[in-house]
C-alpha positions as CSV (number, residue, x, y, z in Angstrom):
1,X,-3.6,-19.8,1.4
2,X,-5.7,-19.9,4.4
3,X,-9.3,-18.3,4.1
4,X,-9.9,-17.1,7.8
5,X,-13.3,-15.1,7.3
6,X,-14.9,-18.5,5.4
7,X,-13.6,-20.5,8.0
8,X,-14.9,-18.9,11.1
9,X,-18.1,-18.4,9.3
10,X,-18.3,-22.3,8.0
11,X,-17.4,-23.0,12.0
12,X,-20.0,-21.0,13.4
13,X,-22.7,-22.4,11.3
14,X,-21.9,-25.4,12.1
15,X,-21.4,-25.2,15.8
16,X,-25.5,-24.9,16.4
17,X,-25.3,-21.9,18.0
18,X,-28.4,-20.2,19.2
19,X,-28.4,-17.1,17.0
20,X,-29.8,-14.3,19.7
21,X,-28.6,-11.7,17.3
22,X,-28.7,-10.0,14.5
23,X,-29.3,-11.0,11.4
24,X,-33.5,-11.7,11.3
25,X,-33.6,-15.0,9.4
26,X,-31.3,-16.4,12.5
27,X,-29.7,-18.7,9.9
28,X,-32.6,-20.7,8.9
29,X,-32.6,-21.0,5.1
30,X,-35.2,-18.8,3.2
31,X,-32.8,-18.5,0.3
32,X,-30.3,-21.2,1.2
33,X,-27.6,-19.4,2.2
34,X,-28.8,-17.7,5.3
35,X,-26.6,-19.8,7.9
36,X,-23.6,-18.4,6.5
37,X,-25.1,-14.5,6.6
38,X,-24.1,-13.5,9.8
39,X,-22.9,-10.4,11.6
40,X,-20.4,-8.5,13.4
41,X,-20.4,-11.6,15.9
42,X,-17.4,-11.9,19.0
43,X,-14.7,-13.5,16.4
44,X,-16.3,-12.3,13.6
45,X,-13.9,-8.9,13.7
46,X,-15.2,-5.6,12.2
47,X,-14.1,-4.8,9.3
48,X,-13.8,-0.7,9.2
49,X,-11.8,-0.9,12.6
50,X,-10.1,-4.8,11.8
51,X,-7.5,-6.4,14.1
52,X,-8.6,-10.1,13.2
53,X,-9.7,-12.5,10.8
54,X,-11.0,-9.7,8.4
55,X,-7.1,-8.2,8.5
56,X,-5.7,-11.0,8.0
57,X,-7.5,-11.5,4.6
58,X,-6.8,-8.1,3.9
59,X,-2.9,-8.7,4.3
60,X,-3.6,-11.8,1.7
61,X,-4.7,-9.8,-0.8
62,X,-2.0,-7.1,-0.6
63,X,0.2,-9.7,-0.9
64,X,-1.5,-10.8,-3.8
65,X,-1.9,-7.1,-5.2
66,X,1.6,-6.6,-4.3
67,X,0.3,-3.3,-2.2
68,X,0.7,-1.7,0.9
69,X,-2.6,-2.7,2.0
70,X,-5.6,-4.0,0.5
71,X,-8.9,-2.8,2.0
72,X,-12.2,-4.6,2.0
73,X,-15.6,-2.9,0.3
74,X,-18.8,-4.8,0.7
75,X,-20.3,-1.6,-1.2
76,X,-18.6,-2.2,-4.6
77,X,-16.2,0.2,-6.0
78,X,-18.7,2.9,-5.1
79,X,-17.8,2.9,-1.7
80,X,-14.0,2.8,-2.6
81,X,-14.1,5.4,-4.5
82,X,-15.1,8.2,-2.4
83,X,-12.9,6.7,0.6
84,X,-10.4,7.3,-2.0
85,X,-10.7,10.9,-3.2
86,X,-11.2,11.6,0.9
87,X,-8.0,10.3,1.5
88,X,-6.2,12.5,-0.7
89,X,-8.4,15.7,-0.2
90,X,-7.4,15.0,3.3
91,X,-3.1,14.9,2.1
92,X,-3.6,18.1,0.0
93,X,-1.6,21.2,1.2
94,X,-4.2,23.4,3.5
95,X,-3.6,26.6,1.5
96,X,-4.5,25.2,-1.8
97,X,-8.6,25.1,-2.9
98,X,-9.4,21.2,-3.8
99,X,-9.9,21.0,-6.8
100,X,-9.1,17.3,-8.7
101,X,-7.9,17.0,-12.4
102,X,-9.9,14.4,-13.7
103,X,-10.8,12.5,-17.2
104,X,-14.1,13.5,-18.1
105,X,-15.5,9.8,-18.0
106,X,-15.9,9.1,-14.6
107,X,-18.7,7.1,-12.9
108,X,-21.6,9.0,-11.0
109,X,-19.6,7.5,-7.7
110,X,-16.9,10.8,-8.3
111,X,-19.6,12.9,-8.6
112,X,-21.0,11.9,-4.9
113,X,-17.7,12.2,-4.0
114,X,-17.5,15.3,-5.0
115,X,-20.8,16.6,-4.1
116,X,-20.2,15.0,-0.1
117,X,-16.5,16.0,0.3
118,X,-16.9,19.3,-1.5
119,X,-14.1,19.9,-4.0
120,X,-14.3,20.8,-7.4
121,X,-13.2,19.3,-10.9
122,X,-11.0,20.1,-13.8
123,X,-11.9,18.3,-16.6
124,X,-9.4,16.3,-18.7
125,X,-11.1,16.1,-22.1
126,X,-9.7,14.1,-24.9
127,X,-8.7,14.8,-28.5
128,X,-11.8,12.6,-30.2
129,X,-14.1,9.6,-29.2
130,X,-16.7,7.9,-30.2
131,X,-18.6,7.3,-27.3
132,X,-19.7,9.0,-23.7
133,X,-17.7,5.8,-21.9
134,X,-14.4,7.0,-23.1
135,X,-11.9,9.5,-22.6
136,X,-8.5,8.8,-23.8
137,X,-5.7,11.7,-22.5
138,X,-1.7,11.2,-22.6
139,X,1.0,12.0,-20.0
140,X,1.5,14.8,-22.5
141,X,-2.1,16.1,-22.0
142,X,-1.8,15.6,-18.4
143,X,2.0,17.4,-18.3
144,X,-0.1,20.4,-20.1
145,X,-2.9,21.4,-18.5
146,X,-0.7,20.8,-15.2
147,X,1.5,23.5,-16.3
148,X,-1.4,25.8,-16.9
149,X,-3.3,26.0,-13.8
150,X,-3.1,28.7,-11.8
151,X,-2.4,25.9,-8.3
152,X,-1.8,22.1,-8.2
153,X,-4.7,19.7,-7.7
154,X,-4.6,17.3,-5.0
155,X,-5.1,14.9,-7.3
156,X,-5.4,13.2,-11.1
157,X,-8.7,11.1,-11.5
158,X,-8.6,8.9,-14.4
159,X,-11.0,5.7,-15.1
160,X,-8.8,2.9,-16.7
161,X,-10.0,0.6,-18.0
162,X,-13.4,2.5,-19.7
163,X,-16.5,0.4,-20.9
164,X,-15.2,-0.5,-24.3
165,X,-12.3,-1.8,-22.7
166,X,-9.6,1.3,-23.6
167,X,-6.3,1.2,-21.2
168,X,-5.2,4.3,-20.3
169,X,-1.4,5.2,-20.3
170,X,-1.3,4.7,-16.6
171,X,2.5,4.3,-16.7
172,X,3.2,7.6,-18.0
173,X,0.8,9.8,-16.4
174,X,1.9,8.2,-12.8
175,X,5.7,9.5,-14.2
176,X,3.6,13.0,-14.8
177,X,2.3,13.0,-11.4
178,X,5.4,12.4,-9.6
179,X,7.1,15.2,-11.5
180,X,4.5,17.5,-9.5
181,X,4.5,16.0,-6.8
182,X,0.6,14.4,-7.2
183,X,-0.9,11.3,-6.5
184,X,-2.5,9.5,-9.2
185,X,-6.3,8.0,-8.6
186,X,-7.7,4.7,-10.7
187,X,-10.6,3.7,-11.3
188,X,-9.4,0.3,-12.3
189,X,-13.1,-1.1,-11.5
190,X,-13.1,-3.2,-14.3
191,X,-9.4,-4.1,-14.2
192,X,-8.9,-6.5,-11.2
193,X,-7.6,-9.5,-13.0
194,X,-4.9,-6.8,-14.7
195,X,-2.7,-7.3,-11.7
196,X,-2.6,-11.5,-12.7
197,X,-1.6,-10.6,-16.5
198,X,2.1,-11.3,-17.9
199,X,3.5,-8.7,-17.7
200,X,1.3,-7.3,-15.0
201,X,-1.4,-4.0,-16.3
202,X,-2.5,-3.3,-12.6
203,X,-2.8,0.2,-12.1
204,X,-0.7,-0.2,-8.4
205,X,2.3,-1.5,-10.8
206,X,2.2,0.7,-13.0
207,X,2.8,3.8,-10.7
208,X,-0.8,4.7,-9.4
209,X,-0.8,5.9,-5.7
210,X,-4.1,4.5,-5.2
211,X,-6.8,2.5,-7.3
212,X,-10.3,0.9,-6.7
213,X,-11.1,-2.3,-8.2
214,X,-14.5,-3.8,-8.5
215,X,-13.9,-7.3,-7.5
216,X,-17.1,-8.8,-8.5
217,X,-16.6,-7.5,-12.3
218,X,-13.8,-9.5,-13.3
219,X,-13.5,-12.2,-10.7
220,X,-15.1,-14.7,-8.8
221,X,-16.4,-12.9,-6.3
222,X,-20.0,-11.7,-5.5
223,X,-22.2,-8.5,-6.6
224,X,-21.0,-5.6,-4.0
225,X,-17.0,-7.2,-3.4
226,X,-14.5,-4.3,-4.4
227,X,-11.0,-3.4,-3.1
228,X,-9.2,0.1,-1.9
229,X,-5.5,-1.0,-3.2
230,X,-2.9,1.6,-1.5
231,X,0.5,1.7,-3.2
232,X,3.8,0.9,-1.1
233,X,5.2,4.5,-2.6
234,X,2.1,5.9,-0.7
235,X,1.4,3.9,2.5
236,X,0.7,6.6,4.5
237,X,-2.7,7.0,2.9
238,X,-3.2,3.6,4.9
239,X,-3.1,5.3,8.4
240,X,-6.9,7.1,7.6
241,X,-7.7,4.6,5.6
242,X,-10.5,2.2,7.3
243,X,-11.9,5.8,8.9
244,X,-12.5,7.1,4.9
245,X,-14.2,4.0,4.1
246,X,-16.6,3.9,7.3
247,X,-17.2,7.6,6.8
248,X,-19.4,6.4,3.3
249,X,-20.3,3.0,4.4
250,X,-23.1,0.7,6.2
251,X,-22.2,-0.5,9.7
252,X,-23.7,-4.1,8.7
253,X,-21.3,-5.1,5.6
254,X,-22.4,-8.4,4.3
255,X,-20.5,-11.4,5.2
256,X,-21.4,-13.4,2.5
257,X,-19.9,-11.1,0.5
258,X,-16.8,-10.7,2.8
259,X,-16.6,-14.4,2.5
260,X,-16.8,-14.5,-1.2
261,X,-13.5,-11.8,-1.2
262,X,-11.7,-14.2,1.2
263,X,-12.1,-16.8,-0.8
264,X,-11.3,-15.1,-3.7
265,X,-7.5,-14.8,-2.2
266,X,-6.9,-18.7,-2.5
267,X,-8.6,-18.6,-5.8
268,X,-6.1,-16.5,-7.2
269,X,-2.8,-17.5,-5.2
270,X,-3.9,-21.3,-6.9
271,X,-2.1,-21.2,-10.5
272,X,-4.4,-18.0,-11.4
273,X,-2.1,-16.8,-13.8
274,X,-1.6,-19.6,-15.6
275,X,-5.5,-19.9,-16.1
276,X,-5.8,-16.6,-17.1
277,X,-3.4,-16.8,-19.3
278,X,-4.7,-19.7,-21.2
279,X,-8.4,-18.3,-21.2
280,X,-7.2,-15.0,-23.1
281,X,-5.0,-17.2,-25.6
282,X,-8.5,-18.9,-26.2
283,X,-10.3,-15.6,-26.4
284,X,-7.9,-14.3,-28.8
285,X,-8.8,-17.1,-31.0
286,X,-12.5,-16.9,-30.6
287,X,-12.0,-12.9,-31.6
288,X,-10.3,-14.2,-35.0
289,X,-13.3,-16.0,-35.4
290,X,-15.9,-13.8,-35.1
291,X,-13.7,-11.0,-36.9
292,X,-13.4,-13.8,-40.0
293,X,-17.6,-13.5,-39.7
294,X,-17.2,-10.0,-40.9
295,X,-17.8,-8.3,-37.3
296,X,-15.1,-5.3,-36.5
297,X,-13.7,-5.6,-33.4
298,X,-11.9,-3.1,-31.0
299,X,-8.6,-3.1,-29.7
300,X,-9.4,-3.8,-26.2
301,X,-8.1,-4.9,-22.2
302,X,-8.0,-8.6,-23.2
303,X,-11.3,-9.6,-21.0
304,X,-13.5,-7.8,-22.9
305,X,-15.3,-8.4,-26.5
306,X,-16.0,-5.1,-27.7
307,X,-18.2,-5.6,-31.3
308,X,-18.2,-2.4,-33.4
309,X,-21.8,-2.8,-35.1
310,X,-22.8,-0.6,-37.5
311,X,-20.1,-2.2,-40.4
312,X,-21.9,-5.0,-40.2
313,X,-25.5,-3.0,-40.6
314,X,-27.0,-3.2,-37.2
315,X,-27.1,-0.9,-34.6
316,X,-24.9,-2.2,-31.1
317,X,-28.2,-2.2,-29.1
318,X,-29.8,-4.7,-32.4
319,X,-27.4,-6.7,-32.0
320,X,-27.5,-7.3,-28.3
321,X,-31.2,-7.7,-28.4
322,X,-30.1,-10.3,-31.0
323,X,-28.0,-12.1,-28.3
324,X,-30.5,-11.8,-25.8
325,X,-33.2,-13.8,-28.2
326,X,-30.7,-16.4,-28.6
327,X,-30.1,-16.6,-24.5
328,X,-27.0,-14.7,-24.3
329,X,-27.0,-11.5,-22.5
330,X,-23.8,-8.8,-23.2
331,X,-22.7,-6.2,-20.7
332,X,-23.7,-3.0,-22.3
333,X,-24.6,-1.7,-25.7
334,X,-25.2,1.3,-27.7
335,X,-26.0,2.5,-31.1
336,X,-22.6,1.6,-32.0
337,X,-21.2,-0.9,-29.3
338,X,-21.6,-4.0,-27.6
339,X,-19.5,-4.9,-24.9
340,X,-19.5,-8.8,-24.0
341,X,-17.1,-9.3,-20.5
342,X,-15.6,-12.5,-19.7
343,X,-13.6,-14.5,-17.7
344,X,-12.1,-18.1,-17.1
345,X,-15.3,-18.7,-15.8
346,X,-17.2,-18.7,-18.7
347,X,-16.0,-22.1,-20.4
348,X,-15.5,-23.3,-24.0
349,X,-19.3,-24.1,-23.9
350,X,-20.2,-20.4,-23.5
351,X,-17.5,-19.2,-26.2
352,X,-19.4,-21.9,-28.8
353,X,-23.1,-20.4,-28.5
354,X,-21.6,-17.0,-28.8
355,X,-19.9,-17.7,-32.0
356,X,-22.7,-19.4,-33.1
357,X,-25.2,-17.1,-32.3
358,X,-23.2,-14.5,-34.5
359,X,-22.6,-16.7,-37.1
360,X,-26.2,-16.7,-37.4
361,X,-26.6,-13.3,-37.8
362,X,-27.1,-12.0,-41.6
363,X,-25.0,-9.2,-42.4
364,X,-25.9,-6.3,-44.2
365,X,-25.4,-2.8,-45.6
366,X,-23.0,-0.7,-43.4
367,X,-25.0,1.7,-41.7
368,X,-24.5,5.3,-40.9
369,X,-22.8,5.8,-37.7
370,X,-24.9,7.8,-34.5
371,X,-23.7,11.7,-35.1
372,X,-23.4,12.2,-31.2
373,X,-22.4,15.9,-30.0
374,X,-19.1,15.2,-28.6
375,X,-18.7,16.1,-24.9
376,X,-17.2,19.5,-24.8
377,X,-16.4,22.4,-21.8
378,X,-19.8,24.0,-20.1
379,X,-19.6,26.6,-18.1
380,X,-19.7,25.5,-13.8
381,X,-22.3,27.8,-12.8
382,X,-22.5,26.2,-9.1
383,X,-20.3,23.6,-7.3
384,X,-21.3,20.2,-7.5
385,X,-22.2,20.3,-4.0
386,X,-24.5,23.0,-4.1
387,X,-26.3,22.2,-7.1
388,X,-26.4,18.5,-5.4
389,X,-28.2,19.9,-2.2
390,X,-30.2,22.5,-3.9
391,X,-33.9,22.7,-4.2
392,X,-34.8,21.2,-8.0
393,X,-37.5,20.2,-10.2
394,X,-37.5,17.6,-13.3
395,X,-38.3,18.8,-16.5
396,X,-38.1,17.3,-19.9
397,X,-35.2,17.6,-21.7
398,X,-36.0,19.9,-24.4
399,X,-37.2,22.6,-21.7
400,X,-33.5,21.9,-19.9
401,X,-31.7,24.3,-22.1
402,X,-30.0,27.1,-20.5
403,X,-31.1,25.6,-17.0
404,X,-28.5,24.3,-14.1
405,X,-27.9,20.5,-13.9
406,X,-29.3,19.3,-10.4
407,X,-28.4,15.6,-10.5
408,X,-25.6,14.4,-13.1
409,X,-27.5,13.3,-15.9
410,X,-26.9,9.3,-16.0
411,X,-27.6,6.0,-17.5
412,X,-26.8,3.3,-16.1
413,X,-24.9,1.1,-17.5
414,X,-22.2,2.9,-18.0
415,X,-23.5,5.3,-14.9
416,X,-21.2,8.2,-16.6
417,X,-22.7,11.5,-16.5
418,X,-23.5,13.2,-19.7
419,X,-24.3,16.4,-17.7
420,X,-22.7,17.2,-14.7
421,X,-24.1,19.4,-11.4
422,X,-23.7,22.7,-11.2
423,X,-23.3,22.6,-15.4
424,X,-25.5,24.8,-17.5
425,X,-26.9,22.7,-20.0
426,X,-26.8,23.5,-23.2
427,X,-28.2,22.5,-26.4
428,X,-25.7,19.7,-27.4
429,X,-25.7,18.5,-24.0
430,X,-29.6,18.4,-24.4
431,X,-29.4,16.3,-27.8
432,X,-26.8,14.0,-26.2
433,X,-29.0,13.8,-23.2
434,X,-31.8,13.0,-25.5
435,X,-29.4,10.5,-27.5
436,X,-28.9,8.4,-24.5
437,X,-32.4,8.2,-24.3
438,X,-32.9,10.4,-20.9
439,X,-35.9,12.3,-21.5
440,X,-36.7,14.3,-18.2
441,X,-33.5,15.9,-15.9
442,X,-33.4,17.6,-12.5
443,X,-32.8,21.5,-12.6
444,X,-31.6,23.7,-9.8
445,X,-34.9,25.2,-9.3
446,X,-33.9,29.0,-8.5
C-alpha cells in the first residue's frame, strides 16, 4: 500500500531544500526528528480542505475501515469527537431542541462538545457497576427510554469500549437506532484494532453511523493520531465533514504525526490480522497464567488485562505501584482495578516480566471492596454551556454541596466526569468526588 504523506515528506527532506518557512527549527535536528516536521508546504496538501496526498491516505484507511470515509485527527479522538456530535446536531430536524441520549461514561471531550455546540444530555445510566469508567446499557434500555421522551434526540452517545475493557452491545443498539430513525455515535477510542479482529468488533460494522477511534491507543501510531470513521449507511455526514473538524482544530496539524497515520495504513494492510490474531491467542494464555497465580481477572476486549485486586488483598492502585517498582508501568488503576493495555507490539519479552513481576507478589487476605456512591440522576440546574462560560470560583469539596458544577469534575486517566456542569452537587457526588481523590471543584459562582 503506498504511503503518500511519508513519502513526500522523506522526499522533501532529502532534497536540501532551503526551508524559508514555517516550522522554527527549519529541519535541523534538536530532537532528531525535526527534518521530517514540516508544514502545510506546496505538495504537502492541507488536511481540513484535502485534495492530495493527505486524501489519498484518507481513502487507504477507509478502505481498510471498510467506511465511507476515514478522516484524519492530529488532535486525538478529542478533536473527533466534537466534529462528530456537530455533524449530527447539524442533521437533526430544525424543530426538535438538541438534546443527545448518551451513556453516562463519556470522556470530558463530550462535555466540550457539549458546552461549545450547545445541546443538552439525557443520561443513559446502567443497572449496577463497579466503577465511574463503566456504564453498561442494552438495546432494551436504549428501546425504553427512547419510547419515553417527550421528542427524539439527534443522537445516541455511547463509549465502547470503557477503561476496563467492557464492549457494549453496539449491534443491537445500532438495530434500536434505526427503528427511530437515529444515528448511533462511538466512542470506540480504545477500539481501533476491533475492526482487524475475526470476526470483526469495529463499531462501523456493527451498525454505528459514526465512531472516533484513537489511533495511537491501540496501534502503532503516535500520541495525538485518531480517526473520524463515517459509515457507508451514512455518507452524507461526509459532505460537512472536514468543515466540523476544522471548526475544533489547529491550522498547523503535525506532520509527524500525519506521517505516523500514513504509515500506519501499510502496517495494517501487511498480514495485520494474522498478527493480531496470534498476539491475543498468546495473551489468552498469558491471562491463564496469571489467573492460575490467584489474580481475578475480568472479562474484557481482548487487548486489555484488566486485574480485579482486592481478592488478592491489595488495593488496584498497590498493585500498580507494585509494577511500577519492578519497571512496569499499567494504563490506569483504582482501588479496585488495574488496567494493563497491549498490543503486538509489546513482545514475549514484555509478557515474561509481567508474569514474573506478579508471580512475585505475595498474596493475602481478601480485602473489603471501595463502597463508592454509585452514579445516580442530579438535578441540571443550568446547561452545560452556561455553567461552562459562567463566572466560578474553586472551593473544597466538602463546601461543594448544594453548589452548581462549573467545570465537570475530572481525573484524568479515565478523564470521565464524576460531576457534570450545570449539575447540583450533592452529597454522594461530593464523597465520590472525594473518593477519586479531587479535593477542590469549580462552582458557578452566582
Amino acid at each position: 500500500m503506498r504511503t503518500p504523506i511519508a513519502d513526500f515528506v522523506r522526499a522533501y527532506a532529502n532534497s536540501g531544500s532551503v526551508r524559508l518557512h514555517m516550522p522554527g527549527h527549519k529541519g535541523k535536528a534538536f530532537l532528531g526528528c525535526e527534518p521530517l516536521d514540516i508544514t502545510e508546504i506546496n505538495g504537502a496538501d492541507v488536511l481540513y480542505s484535502a485534495h492530495g496526498i493527505i486524501d489519498e491516505s484518507e481513502r487507504n484507511a477507509s478502505h481498510l475501515f471498510k467506511t465511507a470515509h476515514t478522516y484524519y485527527s492530529t488532535e486525538g479522538s478529542t478533536l473527533a469527537i466534537k466534529a462528530m456530535l456537530m455533524l449530527a446536531m447539524q442533521s437533526r430536524k430544525s424543530d426538535t431542541p438538541p438534546v443527545v441520549l448518551a451513556a453516562r461514561n463519556v470522556h470530558r471531550a463530550f462535555i466540550s462538545a457539549a458546552a461549545l455546540i450547545d445541546f443538552s444530555v439525557e443520561w443513559l445510566y446502567p443497572a449496577k457497576t463497579e466503577s465511574l469508567c463503566e456504564c453498561i446499557v442494552s438495546a432494551d434500555a436504549v428501546e425504553g427510554v427512547l419510547r419515553n421522551m417527550p421528542s427524539l434526540p439527534f443522537a445516541v452517545y455511547i463509549t465502547s469500549p470503557d477503561y476496563l475493557g467492557n464492549i457494549a452491545d453496539v449491534e443491537g443498539i445500532a438495530r434500536v437506532c434505526e427503528r427511530h430513525g437515529l444515528p448511533l455515535l462511538v466512542d470506540n477510542a480504545h477500539g481501533a484494532y476491533l475492526a482487524f479482529t475475526s470476526p470483526t468488533l469495529h463499531p462501523i460494522a456493527l451498525g454505528a453511523a459514526m465512531c472516533v477511534d484513537s489511533a495511537h491507543k491501540t496501534l502503532p501510531v503516535l500520541t495525538g493520531g485518531a480517526y473520524l470513521h463515517i459509515s457507508e449507511q451514512f455518507s452524507r455526514y461526509a459532505e460537512n465533514a472536514r468543515s466540523a473538524l476544522s471548526l475544533f482544530a489547529s491550522t498547523s496539524p503535525s506532520y509527524l504525526v500525519l506521517q505516523s497515520l500514513d504509515l500506519c495504513n501499510a502496517y495494517l494492510a501487511d498480514s495485520y490480522t494474522e498478527r493480531l490474531s496470534e498476539f491475543v491467542k498468546g495473551l489468552e494464555l498469558a491471562k491463564q497464567k496469571i489467573r492460575s497465580i490467584g489474580f481475578s481477572i475480568r472479562l474484557s476486549e481482548p487487548l486489555k488485562i484488566v486485574l480485579d485486586t482486592v481478592e488478592f488483598g491489595y488495593t488496584g492502585n498497590e498493585v500498580a505501584q507494585f509494577l511500577r517498582e519492578n519497571n512496569i508501568e499499567a494504563e490506569y488503576a483504582d482501588e479496585k482495578f488495574v488496567t494493563l493495555m497491549l498490543t503486538p507490539e509489546n513482545d514475549g519479552e514484555d509478557i515474561s516480566r509481567l508474569l514474573l513481576a506478579l508471580a512475585s507478589l505475595e498474596k493475602r487476605e481478601p480485602i473489603k471492596e471501595p463502597d463508592y456512591p454509585p452514579l445516580k440522576p442530579t438535578e441540571q440546574v443550568i446547561s452545560i454551556r452556561e455553567a461552562v462560560f459562567s463566572p466560578r470560583r474553586r472551593v473544597n469539596v466538602t463546601d461543594s454541596v448544594g453548589k452548581i458544577c462549573a467545570d465537570a469534575a475530572i481525573s484524568c486517566p479515565p478523564a470521565i466526569p464524576i460531576a457534570i456542569s450545570g449539575e447540583r452537587i450533592t452529597e454522594d457526588l461530593a464523597a465520590l468526588l472525594t473518593a477519586y481523590g479531587i479535593n477542590e471543584i469549580a462552582i458557578v459562582d452566582c
